[in-house]
C-alpha positions as CSV (number, residue, x, y, z in Angstrom):
1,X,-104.1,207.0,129.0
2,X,-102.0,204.0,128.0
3,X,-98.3,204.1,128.5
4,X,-96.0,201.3,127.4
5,X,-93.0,200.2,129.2
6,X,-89.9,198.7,126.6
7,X,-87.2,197.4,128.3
8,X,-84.0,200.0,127.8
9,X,-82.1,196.6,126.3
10,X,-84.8,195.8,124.1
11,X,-84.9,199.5,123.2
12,X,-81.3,199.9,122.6
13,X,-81.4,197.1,120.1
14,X,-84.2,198.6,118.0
15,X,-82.6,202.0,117.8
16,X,-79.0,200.9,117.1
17,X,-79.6,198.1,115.0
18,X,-79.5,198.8,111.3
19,X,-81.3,196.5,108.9
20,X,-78.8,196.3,106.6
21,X,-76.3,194.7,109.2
22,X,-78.1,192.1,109.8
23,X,-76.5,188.5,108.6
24,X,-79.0,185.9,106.5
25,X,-77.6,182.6,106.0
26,X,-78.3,180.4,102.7
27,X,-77.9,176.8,103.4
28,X,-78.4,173.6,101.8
29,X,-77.8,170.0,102.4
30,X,-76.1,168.2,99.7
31,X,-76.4,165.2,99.2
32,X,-74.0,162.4,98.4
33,X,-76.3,160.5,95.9
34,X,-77.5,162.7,93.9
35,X,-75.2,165.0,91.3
36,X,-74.9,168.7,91.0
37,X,-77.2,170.5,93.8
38,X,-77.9,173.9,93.1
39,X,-77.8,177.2,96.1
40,X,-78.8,180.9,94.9
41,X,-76.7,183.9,96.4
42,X,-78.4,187.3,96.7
43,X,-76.5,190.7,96.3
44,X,-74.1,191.2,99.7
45,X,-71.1,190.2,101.2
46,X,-69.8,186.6,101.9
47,X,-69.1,187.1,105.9
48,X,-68.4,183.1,106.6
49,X,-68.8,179.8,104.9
50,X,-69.2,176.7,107.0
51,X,-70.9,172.7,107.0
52,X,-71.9,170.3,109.3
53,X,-72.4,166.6,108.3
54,X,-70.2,163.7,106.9
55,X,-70.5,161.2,103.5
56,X,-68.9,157.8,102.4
57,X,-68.5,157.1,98.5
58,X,-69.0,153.5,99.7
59,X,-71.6,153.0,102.2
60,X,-70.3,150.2,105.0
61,X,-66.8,150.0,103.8
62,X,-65.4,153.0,104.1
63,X,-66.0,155.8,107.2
64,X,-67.3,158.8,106.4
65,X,-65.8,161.9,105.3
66,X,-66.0,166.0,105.5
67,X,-65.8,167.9,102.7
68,X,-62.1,167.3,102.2
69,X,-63.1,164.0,101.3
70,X,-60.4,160.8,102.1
71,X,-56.8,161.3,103.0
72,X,-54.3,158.5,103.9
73,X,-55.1,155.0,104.0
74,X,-58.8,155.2,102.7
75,X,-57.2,157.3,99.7
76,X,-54.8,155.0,99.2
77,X,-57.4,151.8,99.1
78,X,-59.8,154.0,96.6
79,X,-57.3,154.5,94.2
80,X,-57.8,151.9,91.7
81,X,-61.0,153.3,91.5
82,X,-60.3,156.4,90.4
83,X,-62.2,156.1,87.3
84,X,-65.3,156.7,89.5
85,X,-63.7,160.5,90.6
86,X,-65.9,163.4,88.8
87,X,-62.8,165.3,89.0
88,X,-59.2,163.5,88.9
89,X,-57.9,166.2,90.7
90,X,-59.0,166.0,93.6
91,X,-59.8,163.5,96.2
92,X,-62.7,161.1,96.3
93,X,-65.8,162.1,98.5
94,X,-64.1,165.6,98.2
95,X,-67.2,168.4,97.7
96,X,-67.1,170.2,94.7
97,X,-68.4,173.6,94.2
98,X,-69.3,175.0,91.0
99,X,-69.6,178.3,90.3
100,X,-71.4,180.7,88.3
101,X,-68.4,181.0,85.2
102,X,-69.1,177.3,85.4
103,X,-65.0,176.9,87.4
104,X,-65.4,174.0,89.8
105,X,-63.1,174.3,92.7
106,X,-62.8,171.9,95.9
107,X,-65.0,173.4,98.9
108,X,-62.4,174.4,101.4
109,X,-60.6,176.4,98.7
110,X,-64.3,178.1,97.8
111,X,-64.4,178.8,101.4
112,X,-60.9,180.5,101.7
113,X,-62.0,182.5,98.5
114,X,-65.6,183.6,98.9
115,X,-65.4,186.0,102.0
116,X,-63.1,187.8,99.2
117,X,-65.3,187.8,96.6
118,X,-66.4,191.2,95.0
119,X,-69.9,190.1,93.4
120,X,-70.7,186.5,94.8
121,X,-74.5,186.6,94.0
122,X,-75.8,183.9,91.4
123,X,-76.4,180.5,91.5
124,X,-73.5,177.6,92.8
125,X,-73.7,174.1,92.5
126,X,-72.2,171.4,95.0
127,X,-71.4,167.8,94.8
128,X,-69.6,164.8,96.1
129,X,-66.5,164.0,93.8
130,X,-67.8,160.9,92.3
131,X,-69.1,160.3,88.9
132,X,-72.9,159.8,88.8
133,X,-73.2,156.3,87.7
134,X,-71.5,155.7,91.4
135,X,-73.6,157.6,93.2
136,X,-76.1,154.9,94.2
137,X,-73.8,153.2,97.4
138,X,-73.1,156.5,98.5
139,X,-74.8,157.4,102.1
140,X,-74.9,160.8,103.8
141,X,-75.5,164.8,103.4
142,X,-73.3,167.7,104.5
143,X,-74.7,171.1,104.8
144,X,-73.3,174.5,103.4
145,X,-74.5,177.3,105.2
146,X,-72.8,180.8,104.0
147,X,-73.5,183.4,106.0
148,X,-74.1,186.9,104.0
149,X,-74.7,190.6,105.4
């Protein structure tokens, strides 16, 4: 006769863990030179929204940015560029996040909103605030990872 030997953690994690609990995260790295990048939500509940990563609008003259995009003196130099914004409303190199009523909204105020939201599946696009014939001397990817349960 065989007998198997689980360890008791090993077996307390089987038994009182409940599928439905468990978090998935959807991620994707968007990119600074290309336009409107596209991440599908399933059915669930938003539990936490975050990025890594940094971008530049202008690749070797100005640093590079979060997804708040430029603030203070870099702002400040940009603006007689502001033709170049995607968005006037917001600052350059900010990420933009589009959603599925086609709203676009900066990323840190998607991030306050989403763990709120009732129904978030669907699909929602990002983007660095900058008008696509200005893409090309961007450099650098940040990644949105949203975790769901």
């Amino acid at each position: 006769m065989l007998t198997f030997r689980i360890p008791q953690l090993v077996l307390a994690a089987l038994l009182f863990t409940v599928p439905g609990s468990w978090a998935a995260d959807h991620c994707a790295a968007v990119n600074s030179q290309i336009g409107w990048q596209t991440l599908n939500l399933p059915n669930g509940k938003i539990r936490k929204v975050g990025y890594s990563g940094k971008w530049t609008v202008i690749n070797g003259l100005y640093k590079p940015v979060g997804p708040r995009g430029y603030s203070g003196k870099d702002a400040k130099a940009l603006g007689p560029l502001y033709g170049y914004k995607f968005d006037q409303s917001y600052a350059f190199g900010e990420m933009l996040v589009r959603d599925q009523a086609g709203r676009i909204v900066p990323f840190a105020e998607f991030a306050a909103l989403a763990v709120n939201a009732r129904d978030p599946e669907g699909t929602y696009a990002f983007r660095i605030n900058d008008k696509n014939i200005a893409l090309w001397d961007n450099k650098g990817t940040i990644r949105v990872c949203i975790s769901m349960r």
